[in-house]
TIDOMAR-11652 format. One record per residue: residue in three letters; y, z, x of N, C-alpha, C, CB in turn. Coordinates in pm, whole numbers, plus 50000, padded with zeros to 5 digits. Last residue first. Glycine has a CB too. Example, Ala and Ser with C-alpha at 12.3 -4.5 7.8 and 13.67 -1.06 7.14 Angstrom:
// residues 2
    aa     n_v     n_w     n_u    ca_v    ca_w    ca_u     c_v     c_w     c_u    cb_v    cb_w    cb_u
   SER   49775   50708   51285   49894   50714   51367   50003   50787   51290   49940   50572   51408
   ALA   49431   50780   51319   49550   50780   51230   49670   50780   51320   49553   50905   51131
***
This chain:
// residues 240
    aa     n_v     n_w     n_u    ca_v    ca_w    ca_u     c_v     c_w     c_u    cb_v    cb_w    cb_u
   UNK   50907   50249   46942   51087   50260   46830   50983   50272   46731   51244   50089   46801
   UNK   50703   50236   47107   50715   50364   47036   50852   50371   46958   50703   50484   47139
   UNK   50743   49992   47226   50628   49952   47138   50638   50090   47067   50469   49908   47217
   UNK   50980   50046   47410   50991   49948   47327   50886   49951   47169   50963   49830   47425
   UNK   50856   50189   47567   50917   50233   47511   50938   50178   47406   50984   50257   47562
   UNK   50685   50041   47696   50602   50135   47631   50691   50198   47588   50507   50208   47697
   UNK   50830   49833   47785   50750   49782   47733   50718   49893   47622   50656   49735   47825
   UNK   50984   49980   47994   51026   49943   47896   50972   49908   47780   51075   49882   47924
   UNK   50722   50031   48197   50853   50127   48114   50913   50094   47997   50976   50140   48189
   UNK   50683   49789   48286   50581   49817   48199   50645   49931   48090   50448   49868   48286
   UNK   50917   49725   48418   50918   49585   48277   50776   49693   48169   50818   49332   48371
   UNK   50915   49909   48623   51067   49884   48490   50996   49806   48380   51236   49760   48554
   UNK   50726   49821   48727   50713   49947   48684   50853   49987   48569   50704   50040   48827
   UNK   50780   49565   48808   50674   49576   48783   50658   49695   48667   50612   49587   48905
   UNK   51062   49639   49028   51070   49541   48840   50974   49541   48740   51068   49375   48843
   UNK   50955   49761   49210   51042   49842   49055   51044   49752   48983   51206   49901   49052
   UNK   50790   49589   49294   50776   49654   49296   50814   49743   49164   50798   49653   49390
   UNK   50993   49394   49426   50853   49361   49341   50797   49448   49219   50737   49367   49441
   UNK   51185   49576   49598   51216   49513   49443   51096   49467   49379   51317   49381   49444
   UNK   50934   49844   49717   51077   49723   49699   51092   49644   49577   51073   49597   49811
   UNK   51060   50171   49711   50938   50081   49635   51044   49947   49628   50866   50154   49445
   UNK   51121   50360   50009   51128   50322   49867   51063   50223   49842   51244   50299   49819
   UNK   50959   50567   50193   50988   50484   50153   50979   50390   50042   50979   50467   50209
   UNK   50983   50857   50382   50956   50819   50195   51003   50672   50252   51088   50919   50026
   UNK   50850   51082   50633   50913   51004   50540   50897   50935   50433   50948   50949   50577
   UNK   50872   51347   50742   50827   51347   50660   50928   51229   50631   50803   51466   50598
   UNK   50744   51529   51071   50850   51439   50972   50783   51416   50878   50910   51304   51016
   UNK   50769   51856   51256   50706   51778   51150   50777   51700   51065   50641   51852   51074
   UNK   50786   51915   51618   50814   51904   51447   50721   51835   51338   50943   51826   51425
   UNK   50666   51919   51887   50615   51989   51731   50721   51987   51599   50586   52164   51756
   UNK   50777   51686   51955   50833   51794   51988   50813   51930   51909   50951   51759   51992
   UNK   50661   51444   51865   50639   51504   52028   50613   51644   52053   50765   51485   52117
   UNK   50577   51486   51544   50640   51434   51648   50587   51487   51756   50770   51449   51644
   UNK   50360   51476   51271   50405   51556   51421   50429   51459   51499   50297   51653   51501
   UNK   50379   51311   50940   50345   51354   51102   50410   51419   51190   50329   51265   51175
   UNK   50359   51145   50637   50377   51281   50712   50327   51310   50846   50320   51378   50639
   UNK   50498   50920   50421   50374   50950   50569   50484   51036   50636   50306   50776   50699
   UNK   50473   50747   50138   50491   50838   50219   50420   50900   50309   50521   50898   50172
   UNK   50416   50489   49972   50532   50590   50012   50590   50670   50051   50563   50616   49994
   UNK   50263   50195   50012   50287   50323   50092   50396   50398   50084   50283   50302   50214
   UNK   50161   50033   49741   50306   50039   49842   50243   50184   49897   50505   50048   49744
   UNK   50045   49781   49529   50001   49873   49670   50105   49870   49720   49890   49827   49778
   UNK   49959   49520   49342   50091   49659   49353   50025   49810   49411   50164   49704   49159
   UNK   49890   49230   49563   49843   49322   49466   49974   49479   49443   49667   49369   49537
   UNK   50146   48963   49471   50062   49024   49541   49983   49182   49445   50155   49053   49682
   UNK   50337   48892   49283   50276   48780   49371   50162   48850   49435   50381   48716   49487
   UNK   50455   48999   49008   50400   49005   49124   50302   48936   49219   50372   49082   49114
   UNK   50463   48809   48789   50545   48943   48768   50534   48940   48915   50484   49089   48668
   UNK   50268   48487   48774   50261   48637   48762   50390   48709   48840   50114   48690   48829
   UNK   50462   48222   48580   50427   48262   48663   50364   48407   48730   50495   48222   48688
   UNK   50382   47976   48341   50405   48125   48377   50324   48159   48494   50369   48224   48260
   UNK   50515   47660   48382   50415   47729   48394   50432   47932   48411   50355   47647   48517
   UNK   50692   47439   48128   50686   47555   48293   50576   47598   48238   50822   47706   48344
   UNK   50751   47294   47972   50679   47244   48081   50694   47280   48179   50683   47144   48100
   UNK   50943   47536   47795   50879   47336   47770   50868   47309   47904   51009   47186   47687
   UNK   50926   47819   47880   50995   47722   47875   50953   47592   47862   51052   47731   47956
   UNK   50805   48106   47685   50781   48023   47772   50887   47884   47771   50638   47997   47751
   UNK   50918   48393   47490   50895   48260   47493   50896   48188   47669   51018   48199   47389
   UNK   50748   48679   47373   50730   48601   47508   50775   48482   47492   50595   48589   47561
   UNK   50698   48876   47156   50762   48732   47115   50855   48651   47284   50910   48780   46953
   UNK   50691   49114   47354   50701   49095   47252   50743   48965   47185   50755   49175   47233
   UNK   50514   49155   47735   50643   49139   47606   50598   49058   47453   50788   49025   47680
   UNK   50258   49165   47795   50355   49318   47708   50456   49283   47669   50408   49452   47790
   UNK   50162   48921   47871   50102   49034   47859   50138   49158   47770   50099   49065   47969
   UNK   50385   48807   47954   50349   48744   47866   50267   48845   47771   50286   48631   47918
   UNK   50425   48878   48239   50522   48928   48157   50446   48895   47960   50692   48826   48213
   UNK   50131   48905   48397   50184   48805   48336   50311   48892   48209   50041   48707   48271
   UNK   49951   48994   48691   50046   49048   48593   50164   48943   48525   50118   49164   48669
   UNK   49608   48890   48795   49757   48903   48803   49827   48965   48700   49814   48784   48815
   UNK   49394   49193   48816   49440   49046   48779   49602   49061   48782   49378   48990   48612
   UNK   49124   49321   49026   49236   49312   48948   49278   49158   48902   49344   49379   49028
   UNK   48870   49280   49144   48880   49371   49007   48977   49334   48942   48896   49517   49019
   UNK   48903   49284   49443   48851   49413   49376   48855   49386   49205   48959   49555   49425
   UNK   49049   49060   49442   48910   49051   49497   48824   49157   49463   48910   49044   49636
   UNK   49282   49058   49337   49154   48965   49245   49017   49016   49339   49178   48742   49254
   UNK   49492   49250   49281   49379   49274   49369   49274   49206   49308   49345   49420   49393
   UNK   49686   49248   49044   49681   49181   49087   49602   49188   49251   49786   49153   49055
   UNK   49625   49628   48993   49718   49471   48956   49718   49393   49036   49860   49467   48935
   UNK   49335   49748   49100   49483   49768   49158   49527   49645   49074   49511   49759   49347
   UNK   49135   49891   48860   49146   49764   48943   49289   49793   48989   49122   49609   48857
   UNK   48919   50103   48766   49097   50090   48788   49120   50021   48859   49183   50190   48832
   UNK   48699   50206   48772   48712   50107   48693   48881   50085   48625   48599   50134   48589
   UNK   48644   50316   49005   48659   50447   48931   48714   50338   48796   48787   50593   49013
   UNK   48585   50098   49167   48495   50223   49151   48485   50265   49054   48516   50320   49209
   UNK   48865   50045   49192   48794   49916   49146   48664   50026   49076   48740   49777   49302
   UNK   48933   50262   49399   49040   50222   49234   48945   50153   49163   49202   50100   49244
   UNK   48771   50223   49608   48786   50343   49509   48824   50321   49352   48897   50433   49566
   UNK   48913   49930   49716   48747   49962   49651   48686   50121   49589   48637   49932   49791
   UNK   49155   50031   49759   49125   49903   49672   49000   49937   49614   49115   49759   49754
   UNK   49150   50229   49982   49194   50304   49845   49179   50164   49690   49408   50369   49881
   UNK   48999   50082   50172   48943   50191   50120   48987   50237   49983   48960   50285   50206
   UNK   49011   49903   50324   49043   49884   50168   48988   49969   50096   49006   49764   50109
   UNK   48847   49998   50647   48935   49930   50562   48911   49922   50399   48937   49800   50615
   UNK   48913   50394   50601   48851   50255   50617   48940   50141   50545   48699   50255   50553
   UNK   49058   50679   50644   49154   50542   50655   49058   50461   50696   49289   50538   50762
   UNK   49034   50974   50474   48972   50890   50553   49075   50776   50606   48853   50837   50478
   UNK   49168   51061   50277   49168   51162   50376   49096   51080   50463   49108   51304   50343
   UNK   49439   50916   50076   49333   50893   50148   49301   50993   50266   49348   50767   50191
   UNK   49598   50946   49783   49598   50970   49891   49475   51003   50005   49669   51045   49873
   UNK   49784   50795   49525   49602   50787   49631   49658   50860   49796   49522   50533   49677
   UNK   49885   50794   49204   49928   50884   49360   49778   50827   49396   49963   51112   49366
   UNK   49904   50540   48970   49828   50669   49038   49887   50661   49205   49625   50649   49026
   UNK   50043   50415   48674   50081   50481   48798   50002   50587   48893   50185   50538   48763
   UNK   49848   50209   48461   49912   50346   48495   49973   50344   48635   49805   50464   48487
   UNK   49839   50007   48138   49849   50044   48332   49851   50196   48328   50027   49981   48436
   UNK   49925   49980   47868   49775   49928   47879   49719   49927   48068   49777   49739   47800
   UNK   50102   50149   47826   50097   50087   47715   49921   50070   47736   50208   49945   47704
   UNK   50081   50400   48136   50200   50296   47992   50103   50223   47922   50339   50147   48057
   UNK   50149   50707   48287   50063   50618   48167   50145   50539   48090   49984   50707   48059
   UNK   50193   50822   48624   50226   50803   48417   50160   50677   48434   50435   50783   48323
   UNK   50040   50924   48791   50193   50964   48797   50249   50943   48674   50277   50887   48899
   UNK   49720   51061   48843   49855   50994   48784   49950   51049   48734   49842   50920   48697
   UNK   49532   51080   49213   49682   51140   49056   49735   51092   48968   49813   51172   49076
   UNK   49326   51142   49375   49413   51055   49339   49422   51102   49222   49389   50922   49353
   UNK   49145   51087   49757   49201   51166   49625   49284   51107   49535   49274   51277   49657
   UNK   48926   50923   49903   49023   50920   49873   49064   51028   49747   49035   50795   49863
   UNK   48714   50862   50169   48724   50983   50117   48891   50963   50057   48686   51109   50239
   UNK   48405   50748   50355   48523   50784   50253   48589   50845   50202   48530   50775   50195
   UNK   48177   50691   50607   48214   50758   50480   48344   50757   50453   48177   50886   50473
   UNK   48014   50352   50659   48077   50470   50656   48125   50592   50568   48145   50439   50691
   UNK   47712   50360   50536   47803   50283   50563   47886   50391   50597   47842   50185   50464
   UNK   47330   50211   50472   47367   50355   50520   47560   50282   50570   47222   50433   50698
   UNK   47472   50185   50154   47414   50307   50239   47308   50220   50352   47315   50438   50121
   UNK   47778   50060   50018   47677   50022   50091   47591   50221   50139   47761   49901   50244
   UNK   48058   49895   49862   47974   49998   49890   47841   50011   49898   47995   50069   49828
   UNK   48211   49693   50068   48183   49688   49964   48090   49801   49997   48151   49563   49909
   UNK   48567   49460   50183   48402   49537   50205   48340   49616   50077   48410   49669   50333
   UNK   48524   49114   50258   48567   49179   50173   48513   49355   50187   48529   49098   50054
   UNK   48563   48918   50521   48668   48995   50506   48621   49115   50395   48794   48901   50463
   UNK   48322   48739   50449   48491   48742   50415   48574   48805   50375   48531   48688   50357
   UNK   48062   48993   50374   48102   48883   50385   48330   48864   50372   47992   48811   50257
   UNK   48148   49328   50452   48075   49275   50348   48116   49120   50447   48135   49311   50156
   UNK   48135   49666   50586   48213   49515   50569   48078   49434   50527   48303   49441   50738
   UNK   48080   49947   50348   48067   49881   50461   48105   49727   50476   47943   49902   50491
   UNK   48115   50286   50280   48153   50160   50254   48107   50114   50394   48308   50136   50208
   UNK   47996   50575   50041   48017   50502   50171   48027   50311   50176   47881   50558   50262
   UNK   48278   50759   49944   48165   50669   49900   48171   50616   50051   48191   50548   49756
   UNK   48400   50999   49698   48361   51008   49841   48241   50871   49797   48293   51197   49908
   UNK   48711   51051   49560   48626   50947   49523   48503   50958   49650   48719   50791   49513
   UNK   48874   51319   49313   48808   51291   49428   48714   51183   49465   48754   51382   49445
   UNK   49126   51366   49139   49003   51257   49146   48990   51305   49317   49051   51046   49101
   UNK   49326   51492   49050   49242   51589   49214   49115   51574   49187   49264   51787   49243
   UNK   49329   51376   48767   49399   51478   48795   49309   51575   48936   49419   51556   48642
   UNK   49401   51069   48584   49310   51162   48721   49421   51247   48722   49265   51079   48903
   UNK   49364   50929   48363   49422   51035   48373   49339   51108   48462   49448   51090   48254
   UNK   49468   50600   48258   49345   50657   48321   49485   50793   48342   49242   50549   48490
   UNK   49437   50273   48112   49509   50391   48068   49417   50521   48114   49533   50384   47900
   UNK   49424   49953   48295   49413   50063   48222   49464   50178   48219   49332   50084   48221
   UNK   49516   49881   48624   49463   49834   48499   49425   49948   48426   49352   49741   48513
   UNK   49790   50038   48846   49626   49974   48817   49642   49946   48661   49471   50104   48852
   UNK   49960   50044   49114   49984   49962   48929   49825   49974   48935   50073   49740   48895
   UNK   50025   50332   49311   49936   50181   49283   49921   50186   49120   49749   50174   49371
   UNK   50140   50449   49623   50117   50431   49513   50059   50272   49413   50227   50484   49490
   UNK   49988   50718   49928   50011   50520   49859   50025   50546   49693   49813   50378   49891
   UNK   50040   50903   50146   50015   50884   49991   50077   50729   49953   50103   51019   49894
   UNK   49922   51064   50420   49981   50945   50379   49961   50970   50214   49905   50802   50451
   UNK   49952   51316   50689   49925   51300   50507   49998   51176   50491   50000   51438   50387
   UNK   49789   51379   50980   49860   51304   50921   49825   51296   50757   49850   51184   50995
   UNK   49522   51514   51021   49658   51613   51001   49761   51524   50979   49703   51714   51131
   UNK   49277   51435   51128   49303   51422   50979   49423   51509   50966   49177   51469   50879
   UNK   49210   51422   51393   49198   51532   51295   49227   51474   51202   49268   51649   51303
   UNK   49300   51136   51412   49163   51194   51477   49087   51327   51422   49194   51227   51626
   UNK   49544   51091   51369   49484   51066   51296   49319   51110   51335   49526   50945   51272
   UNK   49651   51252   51609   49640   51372   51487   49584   51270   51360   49824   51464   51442
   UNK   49539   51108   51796   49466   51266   51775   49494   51317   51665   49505   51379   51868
   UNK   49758   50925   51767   49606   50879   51756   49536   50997   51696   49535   50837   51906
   UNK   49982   51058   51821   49960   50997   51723   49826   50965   51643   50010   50913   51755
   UNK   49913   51075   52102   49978   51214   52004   49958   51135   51853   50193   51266   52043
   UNK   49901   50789   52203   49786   50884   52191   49847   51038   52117   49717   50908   52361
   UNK   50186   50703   52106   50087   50669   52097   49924   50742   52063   50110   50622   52185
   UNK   50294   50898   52293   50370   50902   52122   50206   50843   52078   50560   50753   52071
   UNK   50229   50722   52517   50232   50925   52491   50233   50926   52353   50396   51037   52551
   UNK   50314   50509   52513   50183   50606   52530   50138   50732   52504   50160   50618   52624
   UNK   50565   50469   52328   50556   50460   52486   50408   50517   52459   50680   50560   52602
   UNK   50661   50408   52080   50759   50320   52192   50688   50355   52270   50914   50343   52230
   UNK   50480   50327   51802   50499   50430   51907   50539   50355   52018   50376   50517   51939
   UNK   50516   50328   51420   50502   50235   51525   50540   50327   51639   50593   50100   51509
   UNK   50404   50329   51098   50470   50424   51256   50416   50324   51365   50385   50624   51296
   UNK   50511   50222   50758   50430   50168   50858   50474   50263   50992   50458   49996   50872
   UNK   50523   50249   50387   50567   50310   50587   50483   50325   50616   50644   50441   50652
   UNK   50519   49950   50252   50566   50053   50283   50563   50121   50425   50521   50115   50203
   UNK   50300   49703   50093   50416   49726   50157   50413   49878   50225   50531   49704   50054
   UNK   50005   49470   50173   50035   49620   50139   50180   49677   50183   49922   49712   50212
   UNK   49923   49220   50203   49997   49243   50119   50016   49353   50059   49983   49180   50060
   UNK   49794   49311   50461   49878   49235   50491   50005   49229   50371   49802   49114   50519
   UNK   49739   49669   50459   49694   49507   50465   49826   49442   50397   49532   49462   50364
   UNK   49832   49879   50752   49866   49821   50613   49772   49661   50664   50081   49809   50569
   UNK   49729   50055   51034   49727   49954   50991   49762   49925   50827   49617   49924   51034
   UNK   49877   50237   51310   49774   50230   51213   49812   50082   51147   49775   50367   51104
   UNK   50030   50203   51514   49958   50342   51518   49830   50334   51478   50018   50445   51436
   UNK   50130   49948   51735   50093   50004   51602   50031   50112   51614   50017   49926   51524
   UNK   50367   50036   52000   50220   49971   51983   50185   50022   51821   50090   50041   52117
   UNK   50622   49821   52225   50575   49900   52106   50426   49893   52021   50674   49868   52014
   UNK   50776   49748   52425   50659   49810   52474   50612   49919   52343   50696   49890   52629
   UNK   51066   49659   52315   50963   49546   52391   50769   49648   52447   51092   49478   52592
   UNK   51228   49646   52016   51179   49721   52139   50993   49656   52185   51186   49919   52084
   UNK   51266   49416   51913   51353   49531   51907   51321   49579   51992   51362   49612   51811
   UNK   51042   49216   51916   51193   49175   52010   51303   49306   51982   51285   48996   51936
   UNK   50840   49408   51817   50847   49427   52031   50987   49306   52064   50621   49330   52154
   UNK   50846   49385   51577   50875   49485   51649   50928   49482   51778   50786   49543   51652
   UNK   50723   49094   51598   50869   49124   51540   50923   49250   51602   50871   49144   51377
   UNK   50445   49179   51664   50519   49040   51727   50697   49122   51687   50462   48834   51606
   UNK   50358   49369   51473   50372   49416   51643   50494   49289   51704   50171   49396   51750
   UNK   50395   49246   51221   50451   49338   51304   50490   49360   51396   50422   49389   51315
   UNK   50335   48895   51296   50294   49003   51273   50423   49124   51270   50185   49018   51373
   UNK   50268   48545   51277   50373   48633   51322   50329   48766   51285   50512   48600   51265
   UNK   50014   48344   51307   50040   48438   51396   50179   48561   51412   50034   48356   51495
   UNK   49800   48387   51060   49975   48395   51053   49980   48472   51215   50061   48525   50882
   UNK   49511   48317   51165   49553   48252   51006   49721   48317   51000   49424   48334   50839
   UNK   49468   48472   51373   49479   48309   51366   49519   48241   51240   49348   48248   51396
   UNK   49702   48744   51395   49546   48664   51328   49594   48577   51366   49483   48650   51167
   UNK   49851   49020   51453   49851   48915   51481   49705   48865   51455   49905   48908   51601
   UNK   49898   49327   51293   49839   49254   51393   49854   49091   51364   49691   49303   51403
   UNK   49989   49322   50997   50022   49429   51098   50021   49343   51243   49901   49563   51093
   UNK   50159   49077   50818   50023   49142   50827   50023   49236   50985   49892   49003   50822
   UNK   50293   49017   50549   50358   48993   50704   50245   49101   50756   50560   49042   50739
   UNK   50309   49040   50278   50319   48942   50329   50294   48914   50518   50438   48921   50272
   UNK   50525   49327   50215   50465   49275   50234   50443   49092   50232   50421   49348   50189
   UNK   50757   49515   50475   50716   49413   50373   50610   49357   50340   50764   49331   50383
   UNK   50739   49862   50551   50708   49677   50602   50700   49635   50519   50592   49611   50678
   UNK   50957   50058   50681   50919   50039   50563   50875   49847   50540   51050   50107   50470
   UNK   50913   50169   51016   50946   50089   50878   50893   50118   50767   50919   49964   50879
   UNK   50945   50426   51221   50901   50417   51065   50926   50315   51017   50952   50502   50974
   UNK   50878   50476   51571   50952   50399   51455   50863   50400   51359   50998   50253   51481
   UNK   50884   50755   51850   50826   50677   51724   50975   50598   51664   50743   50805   51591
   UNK   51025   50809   52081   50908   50835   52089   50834   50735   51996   50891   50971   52064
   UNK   51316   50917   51998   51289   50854   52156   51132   50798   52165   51312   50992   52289
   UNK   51333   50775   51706   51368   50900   51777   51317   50814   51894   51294   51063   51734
   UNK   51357   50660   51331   51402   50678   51479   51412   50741   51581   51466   50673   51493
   UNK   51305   50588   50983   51303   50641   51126   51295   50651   51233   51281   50671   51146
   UNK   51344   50325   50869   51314   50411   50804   51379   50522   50888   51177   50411   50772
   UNK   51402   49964   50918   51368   50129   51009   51392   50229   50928   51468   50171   51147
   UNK   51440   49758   50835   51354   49823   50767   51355   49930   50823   51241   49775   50752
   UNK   51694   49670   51043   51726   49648   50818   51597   49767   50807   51658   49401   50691
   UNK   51526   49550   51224   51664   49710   51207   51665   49738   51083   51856   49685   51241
   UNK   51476   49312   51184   51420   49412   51190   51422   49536   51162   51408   49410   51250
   UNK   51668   49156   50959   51644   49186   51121   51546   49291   51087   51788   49243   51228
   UNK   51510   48845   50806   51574   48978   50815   51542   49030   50945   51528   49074   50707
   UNK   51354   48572   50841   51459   48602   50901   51568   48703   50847   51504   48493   50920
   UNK   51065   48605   51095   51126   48646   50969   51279   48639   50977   51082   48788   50932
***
């Protein structure tokens, strides 16, 4: 990649790192992009191990652990369930959860996808909205479990596709959609608002070494706010 690394560090101490990860750039190393996290991480610091995992086109804060120790302290308290993460997410339609509770059991499906199954693991996501626009919303998810695509295949569930998550449900986001007398350019193609699905991690809560407790935020990257500016405006626009 060619931003430094440094640029995303969120947080810092002798023990742990917080980015805030971009998306695109997938935690672990695959045969389909060998550059990763871990890869990029370890030319900052060379003996660094992921905690947990974002999908690939999932942004935000990501903990990364400089030595073993941090590592397994890390592990245990995802082991209890005493780490609080909260993801936010563009979904489809005009929905009003208020301490949604979703419990389902899931299991890996064909390519990659997974899908709800008995007998499968169990689940367990909560979830909020943050506001309501025109024809989206803004929902808080905060997951007491961590399977994969867990908070994708809840949203899809509860018939709230994440924006642009084709595999769950969603569709891309076309400006075309909510603006008002949309003109297109003579022999362009419209392109979607967001390239990926609108999944950001904004905040993750954990115990350090030293019994403290951190708490970080990371901001929503540009994809991101333009997504939630253009729907804002939109629903202001349509109430003159």
């Amino acid at each position: 990649m060619k931003a430094r690394f440094k640029d995303y560090i969120l947080f810092e101490d002798e023990h742990f790192l917080v980015i805030n990860k971009p998306s695109g750039l997938s935690t672990l190393s695959d045969r389909k992009q060998p550059d990763s996290v871990l890869d990029w991480s370890r030319h900052y610091w060379p003996h660094c191990q992921v905690c947990h995992r974002l999908d690939k086109e999932t942004s935000g804060a990501l903990v990364l652990a400089k030595d073993p120790s941090a590592y397994r302290h890390l592990s245990l308290q995802f082991q209890n369930r005493t780490v609080h993460k909260e993801y936010h997410a563009v979904v489809e339609g005009r929905h009003n959860f208020q301490d949604r509770k979703v419990e389902l059991d899931l299991a890996m499906g064909r390519r990659g996808m997974v899908r709800v199954a008995s007998p499968g693991k169990p689940s367990q996501t909560v979830f909020n909205t943050l506001d309501i626009y025109k024809a989206h919303s803004l929902i808080s998810c905060t997951p007491i479990t961590g399977r994969t695509h867990q908070i994708r295949v809840h949203l899809s569930h509860l018939g709230a596709p994440i924006v642009g998550d084709e595999n769950y449900g969603g569709r891309p986001f076309y400006l075309s959609q909510i603006k008002h007398r949309y003109n297109l350019k003579k022999y362009t193609e419209e392109r979607p608002l967001m390239s990926r699905l609108a999944l950001h991690a904004i905040n993750f809560r954990f115990q350090l070494l030293n019994g403290d407790y951190q708490q970080i935020e990371a901001a929503y990257p540009k994809d991101f706010r333009v997504l939630i500016l253009q729907l804002d405006k939109n629903r202001l626009a349509a109430s003159i």
